[in-house]
N, C-alpha and C positions, 0 to 999 in steps of 0.2 A: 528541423526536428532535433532535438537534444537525446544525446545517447546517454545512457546510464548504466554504468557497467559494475554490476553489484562485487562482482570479484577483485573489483580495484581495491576496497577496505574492508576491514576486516568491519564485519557485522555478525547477526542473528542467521542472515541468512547463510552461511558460510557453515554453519551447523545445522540446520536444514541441510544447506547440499551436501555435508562431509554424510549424514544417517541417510540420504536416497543412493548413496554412491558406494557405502558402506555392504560388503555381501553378506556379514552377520547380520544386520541391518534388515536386508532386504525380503528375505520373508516373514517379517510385520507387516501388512497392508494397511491395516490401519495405520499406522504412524507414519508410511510412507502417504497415503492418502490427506493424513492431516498437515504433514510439512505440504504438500502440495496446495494444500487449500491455504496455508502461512503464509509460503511465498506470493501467492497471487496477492492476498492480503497488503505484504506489505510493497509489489509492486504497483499495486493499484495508488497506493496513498503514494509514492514518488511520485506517480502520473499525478496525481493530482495537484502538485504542487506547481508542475507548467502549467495549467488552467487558467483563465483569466477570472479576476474575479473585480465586482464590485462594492461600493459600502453602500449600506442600507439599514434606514434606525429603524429599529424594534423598539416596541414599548416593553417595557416589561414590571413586573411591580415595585419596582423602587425608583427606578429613572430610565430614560428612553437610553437605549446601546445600539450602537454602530458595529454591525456586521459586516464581516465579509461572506458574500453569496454568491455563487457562479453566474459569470455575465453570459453566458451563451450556455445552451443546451447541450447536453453530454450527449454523444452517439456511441453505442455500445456494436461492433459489428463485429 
């Protein structure tokens, strides 16, 4: 399993976590709610990049394209 440790570089989410951590900050619910719903956001797309995937051509209206598609089914628990 590959660790991913968002506070090694400096990203978006590092501003996300400075306004959840922030106590001026913190009675906004909504914005603390929305960075929460961001980070999952862009946790999920890191995960998604271990995924295994496949290529597979699509038609499409101009010429057939080769995709990448998930090779196994995503479990969400």
């Amino acid at each position: 399993m590959k660790i991913v440790n968002f506070a090694e570089y400096p990203s978006v989410i590092s501003q996300y976590m400075m306004e959840l951590r922030n106590v001026n900050i913190q009675g906004d619910m909504l914005r603390i709610r929305r960075n929460l719903e961001r980070i999952g956001e862009i946790m999920a797309f890191e995960i998604s990049r271990t995924l295994r995937y496949r290529k597979e051509t699509v038609d499409t209206p101009l010429a057939p394209c080769k995709c990448d598609v998930i090779d196994t089914q995503v479990v969400l628990a």
